[in-house]
C-alpha positions as CSV (number, residue, x, y, z in Angstrom):
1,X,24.6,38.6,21.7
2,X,21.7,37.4,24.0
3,X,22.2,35.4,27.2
4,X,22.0,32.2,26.0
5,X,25.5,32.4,24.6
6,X,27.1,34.7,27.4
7,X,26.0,32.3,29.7
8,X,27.8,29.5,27.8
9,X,31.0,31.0,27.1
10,X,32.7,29.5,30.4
11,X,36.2,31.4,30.3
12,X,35.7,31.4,26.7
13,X,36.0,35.5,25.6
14,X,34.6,36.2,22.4
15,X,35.9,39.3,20.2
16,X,34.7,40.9,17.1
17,X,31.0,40.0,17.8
18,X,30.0,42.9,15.6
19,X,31.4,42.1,12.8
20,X,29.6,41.2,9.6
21,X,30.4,37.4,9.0
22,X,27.4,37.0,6.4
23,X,27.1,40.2,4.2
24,X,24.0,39.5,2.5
25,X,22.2,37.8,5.5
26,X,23.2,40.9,7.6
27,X,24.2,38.4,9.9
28,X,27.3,38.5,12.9
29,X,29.6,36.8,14.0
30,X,27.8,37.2,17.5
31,X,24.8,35.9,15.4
32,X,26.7,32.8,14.3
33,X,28.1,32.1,17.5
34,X,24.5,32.7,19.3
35,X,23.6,30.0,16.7
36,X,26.2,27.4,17.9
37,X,25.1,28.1,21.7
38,X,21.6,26.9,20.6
39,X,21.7,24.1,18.6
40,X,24.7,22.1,20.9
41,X,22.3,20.5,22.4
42,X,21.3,18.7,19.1
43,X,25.2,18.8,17.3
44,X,27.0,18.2,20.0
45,X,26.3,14.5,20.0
46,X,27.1,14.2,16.4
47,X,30.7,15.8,17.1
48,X,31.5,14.0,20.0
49,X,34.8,12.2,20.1
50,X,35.6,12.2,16.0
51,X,38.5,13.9,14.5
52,X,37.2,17.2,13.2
53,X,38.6,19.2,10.4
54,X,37.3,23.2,10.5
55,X,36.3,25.1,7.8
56,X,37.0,28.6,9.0
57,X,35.9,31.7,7.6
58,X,37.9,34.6,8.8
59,X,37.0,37.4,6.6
60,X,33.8,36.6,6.4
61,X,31.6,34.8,3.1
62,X,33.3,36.2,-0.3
63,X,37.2,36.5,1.8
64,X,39.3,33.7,2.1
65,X,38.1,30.0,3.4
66,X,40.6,27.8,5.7
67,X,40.6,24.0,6.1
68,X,41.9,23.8,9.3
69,X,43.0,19.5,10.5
70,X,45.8,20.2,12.9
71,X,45.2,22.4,16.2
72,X,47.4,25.3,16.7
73,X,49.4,25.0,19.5
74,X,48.2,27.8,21.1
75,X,44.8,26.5,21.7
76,X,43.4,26.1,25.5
77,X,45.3,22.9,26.8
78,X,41.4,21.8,27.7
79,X,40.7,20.9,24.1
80,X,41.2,17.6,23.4
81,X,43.2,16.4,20.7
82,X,43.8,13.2,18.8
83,X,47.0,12.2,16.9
84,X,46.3,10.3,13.9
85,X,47.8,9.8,10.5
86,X,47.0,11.0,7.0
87,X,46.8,8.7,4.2
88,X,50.1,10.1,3.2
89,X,51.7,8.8,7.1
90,X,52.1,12.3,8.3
91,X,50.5,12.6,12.0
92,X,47.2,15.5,12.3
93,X,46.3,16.8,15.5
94,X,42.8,17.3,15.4
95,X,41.1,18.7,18.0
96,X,38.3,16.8,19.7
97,X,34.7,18.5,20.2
98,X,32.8,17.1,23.1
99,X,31.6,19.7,24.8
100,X,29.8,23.7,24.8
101,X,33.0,25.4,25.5
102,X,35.3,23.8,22.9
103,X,32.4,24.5,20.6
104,X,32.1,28.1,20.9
105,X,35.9,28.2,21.6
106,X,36.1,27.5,18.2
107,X,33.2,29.3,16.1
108,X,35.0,32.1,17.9
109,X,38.2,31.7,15.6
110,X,36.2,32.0,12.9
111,X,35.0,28.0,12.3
112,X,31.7,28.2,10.5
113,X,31.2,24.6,9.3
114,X,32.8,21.5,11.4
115,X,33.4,18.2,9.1
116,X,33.7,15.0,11.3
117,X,35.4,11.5,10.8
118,X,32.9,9.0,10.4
119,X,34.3,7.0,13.0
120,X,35.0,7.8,16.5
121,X,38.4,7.7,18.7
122,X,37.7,4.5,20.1
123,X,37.5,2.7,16.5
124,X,39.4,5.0,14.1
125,X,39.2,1.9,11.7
126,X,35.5,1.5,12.0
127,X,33.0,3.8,10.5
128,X,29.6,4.3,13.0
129,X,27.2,5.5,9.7
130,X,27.4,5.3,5.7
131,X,27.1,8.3,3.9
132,X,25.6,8.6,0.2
133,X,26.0,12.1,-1.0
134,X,23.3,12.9,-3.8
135,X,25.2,15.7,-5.4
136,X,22.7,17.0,-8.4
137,X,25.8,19.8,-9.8
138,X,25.0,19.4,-13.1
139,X,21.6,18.5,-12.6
140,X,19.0,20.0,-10.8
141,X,17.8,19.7,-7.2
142,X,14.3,18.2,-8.4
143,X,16.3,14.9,-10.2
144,X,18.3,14.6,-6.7
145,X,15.1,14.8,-4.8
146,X,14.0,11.6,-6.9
147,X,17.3,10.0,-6.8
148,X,17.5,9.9,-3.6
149,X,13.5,8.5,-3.0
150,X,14.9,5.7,-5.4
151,X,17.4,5.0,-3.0
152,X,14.9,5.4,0.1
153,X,13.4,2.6,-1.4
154,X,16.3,0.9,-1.8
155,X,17.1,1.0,1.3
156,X,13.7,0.0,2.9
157,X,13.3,-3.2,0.8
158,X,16.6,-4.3,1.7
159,X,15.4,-3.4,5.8
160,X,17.8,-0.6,6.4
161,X,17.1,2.0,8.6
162,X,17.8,5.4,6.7
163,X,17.4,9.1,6.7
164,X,17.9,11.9,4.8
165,X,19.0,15.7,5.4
166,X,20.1,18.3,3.0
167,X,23.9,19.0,2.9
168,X,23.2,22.5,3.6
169,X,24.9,23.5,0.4
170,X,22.8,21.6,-3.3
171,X,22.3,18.5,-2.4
172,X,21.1,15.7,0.1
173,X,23.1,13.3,2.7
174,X,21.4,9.7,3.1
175,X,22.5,7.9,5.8
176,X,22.4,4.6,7.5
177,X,23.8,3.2,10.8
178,X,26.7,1.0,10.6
179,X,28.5,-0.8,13.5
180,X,31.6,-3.0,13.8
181,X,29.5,-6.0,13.5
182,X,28.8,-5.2,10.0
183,X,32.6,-4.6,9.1
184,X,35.0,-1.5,8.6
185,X,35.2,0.9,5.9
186,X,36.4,-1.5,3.0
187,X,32.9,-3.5,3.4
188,X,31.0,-0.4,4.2
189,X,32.4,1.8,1.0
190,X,31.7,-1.8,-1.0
191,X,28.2,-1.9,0.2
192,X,27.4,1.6,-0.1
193,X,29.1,1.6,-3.9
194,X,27.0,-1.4,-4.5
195,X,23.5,0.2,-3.2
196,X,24.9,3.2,-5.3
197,X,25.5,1.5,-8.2
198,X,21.6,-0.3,-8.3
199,X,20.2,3.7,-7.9
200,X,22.3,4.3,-11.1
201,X,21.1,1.5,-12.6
202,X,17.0,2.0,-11.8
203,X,17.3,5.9,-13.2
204,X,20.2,5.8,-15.9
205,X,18.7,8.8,-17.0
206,X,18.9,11.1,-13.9
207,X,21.6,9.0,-12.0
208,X,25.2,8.0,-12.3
209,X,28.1,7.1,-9.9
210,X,30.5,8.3,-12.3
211,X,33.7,9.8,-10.8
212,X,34.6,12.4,-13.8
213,X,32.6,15.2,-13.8
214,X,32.6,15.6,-17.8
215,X,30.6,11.9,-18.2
216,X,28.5,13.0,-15.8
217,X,26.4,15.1,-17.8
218,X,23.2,16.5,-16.9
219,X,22.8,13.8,-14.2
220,X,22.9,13.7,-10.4
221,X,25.9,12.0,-8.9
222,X,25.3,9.2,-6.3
223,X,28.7,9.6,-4.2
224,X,29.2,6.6,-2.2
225,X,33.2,7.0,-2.4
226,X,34.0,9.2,0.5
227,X,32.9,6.3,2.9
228,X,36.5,5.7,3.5
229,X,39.4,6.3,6.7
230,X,40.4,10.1,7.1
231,X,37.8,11.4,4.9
232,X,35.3,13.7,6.5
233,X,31.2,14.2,6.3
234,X,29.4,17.4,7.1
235,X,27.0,16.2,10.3
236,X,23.5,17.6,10.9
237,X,22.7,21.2,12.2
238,X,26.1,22.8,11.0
239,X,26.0,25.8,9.3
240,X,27.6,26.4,5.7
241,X,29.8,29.0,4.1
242,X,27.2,30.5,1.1
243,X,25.7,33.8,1.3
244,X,22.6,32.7,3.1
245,X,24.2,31.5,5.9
246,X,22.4,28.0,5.2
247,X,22.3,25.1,7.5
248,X,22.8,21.0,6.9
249,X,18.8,20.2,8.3
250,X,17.5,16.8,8.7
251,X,14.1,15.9,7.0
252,X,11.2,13.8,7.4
253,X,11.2,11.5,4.0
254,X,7.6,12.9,3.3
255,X,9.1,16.3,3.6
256,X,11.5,15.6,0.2
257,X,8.8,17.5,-2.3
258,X,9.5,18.8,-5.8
259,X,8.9,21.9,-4.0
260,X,12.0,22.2,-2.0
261,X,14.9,24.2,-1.6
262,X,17.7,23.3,0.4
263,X,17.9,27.3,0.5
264,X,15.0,28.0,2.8
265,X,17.0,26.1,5.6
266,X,19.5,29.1,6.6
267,X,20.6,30.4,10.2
268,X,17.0,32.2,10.9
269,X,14.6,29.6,9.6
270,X,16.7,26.5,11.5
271,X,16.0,28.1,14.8
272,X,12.5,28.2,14.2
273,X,12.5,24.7,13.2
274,X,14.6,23.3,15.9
275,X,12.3,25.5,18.7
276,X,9.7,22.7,17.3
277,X,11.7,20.1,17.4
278,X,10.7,17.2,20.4
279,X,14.1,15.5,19.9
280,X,16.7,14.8,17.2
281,X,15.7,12.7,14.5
282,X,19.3,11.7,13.7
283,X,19.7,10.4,17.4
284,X,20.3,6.9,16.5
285,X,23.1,7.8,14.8
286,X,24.8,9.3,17.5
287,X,24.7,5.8,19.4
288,X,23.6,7.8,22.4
C-alpha cells in the first residue's frame, strides 16, 4: 500500500492488505483500499449524508457477497448513523459516509461497492436525482448504447439537464437533477416512467419498460421503477464485484460509441482517467 492511503487511515488499522480480493485482476485488498483513498475526493460528495447499504465481499470475487443496511454495533461510535424504516416498518441503521476515515473504515471490512439512497438525511422523502437504468440483459450493450442516445434526446428537447455513466456492471445510468421544488418520489418515479415509456415507444424494437424478464425478449430494459423511498442507486466512481474489478465511470455523451465496453473501465484504467480529470462531471448532482 503506498502513502496516499497510509496517510489517510487516521486511527483507522487496516489488516489483510495482502490478500487477493480480485483473483483474476491480481488485485489486493490493499489495492482496493488504495483505490478508495484516491478517488474520495470525487465519491465522497456523492455519499455524503444518504443512507448507504454495503455490498461486502469478504472472501473475495467467486466467495460469498453480503448486503449489509444495518451497522454492526461494534462499529467506531464516530460513524454516523441514521435510523430509518423499511418499507416493511422495521427501523435500519445505516451508517452515514461523509468523510475519508468512515470510507476506508469500511472498504476495510471488506465493502467493495457502496449503494446510496437517492435522497439525503435532511429530506428522506425527497429524492435529489432520477435514475433511468438502461439494463441491455438480454440484449446487447450496442442496443443500450442507442437506447439510451434516444433518451439523451429525450431529455434535451424536453430542456433537462442529463448525464450518463456506465453502471460499472452491463449497462448505463442516465441521470437528471431533481429538487423538492419539482416534487418527491411519487412525481419523480411518474415522470421518469413516463420519459421511459416514450424511449420504449420511439424504439419498440430494441426497448421496453417491461417488468417480467420473459416479455422482455431480446430487448434492453429502460428501468425507471427503482426511483422510489428506501431503494438504492450505485453512485459514480464505485467499484463493482465482477472479476475485473470494474468501476461505475461517468462519460462524456460523445464518448457513448458502438465501440464501447463498459469493461475497459476497471480499478487500473479509472485511475488513469481520473489523474486527467479537471473536476467531476457529476458535480451538479452532488448540490455542492
Amino acid at each position: 500500500m503506498s502513502k496516499t492511503a497510509a496517510k489517510s487511515q487516521a486511527d483507522v488499522q487496516f489488516t489483510h492488505v495482502e490478500r487477493v480480493v480480485f483473483p483474476e485482476a491480481k488485485l489486493t485488498k490493499g489495492d482496493v483500499l488504495e483505490y478508495y483513498a484516491k478517488v474520495a475526493d470525487l465519491l465522497l460528495p456523492h455519499l455524503r449524508d444518504r443512507p448507504i447499504t454495503l455490498e461486502r465481499m469478504p472472501e473475495g470475487f467467486g466467495g460469498q457477497i453480503f448486503w449489509q443496511k444495518n451497522t454492526p454495533a461494534y462499529y467506531p461510535k464516530w460513524i454516523p448513523r441514521l435510523k430509518l424504516p423499511t418499507e416493511k416498518g422495521t427501523k435500519v441503521e445505516y451508517a452515514v459516509v461523509n468523510d475519508l476515515r468512515t470510507l476506508l473504515y469500511l472498504v476495510n471490512q471488506n465493502a467493495i461497492t457502496f449503494h446510496t439512497w437517492f435522497s439525503r438525511a435532511a429530506k428522506p422523502d425527497v429524492p435529489d436525482f432520477v435514475l433511468f437504468d438502461i439494463d441491455p440483459h438480454q440484449s446487447t450493450f450496442a442496443n443500450a448504447v442507442k437506447v439510451a442516445k434516444a433518451l439523451h434526446e429525450i431529455l434535451d428537447e424536453e430542456g433537462i439537464e442529463n448525464f450518463v455513466k456506465t453502471s460499472g456492471k452491463s449497462g448505463l445510468h442516465v441521470l437528471i437533477p431533481w429538487n423538492s421544488k419539482s416534487g418527491g418520489f411519487d412525481k419523480a418515479r411518474g415522470f421518469a416512467a413516463g420519459i421511459a415509456q416514450r424511449v420504449a415507444d420511439a424504439l419498440p424494437k430494441i426497448a421496453t419498460t417491461e417488468r417480467s424478464i420473459s416479455a422482455r425478449g431480446a430487448r434492453v430494459y429502460v428501468d425507471a421503477m427503482q426511483n422510489a423511498k428506501g431503494k438504492h442507486a450505485v453512485p459514480p466512481y464505485v467499484l463493482r464485484a465482477t472479476e475485473g474489478a470494474t468501476a461505475s465511470m461517468p462519460l462524456k455523451w460523445s464518448e457513448l460509441t458502438a465501440k464501447l465496453s463498459p469493461r475497459q473501465f476497471d480499478l487500473k484504467t479509472a485511475l488513469k482517467r481520473f489523474a486527467r480529470m479537471k473536476s467531476d462531471p457529476l458535480k451538479v448532482l452532488t448540490g455542492s
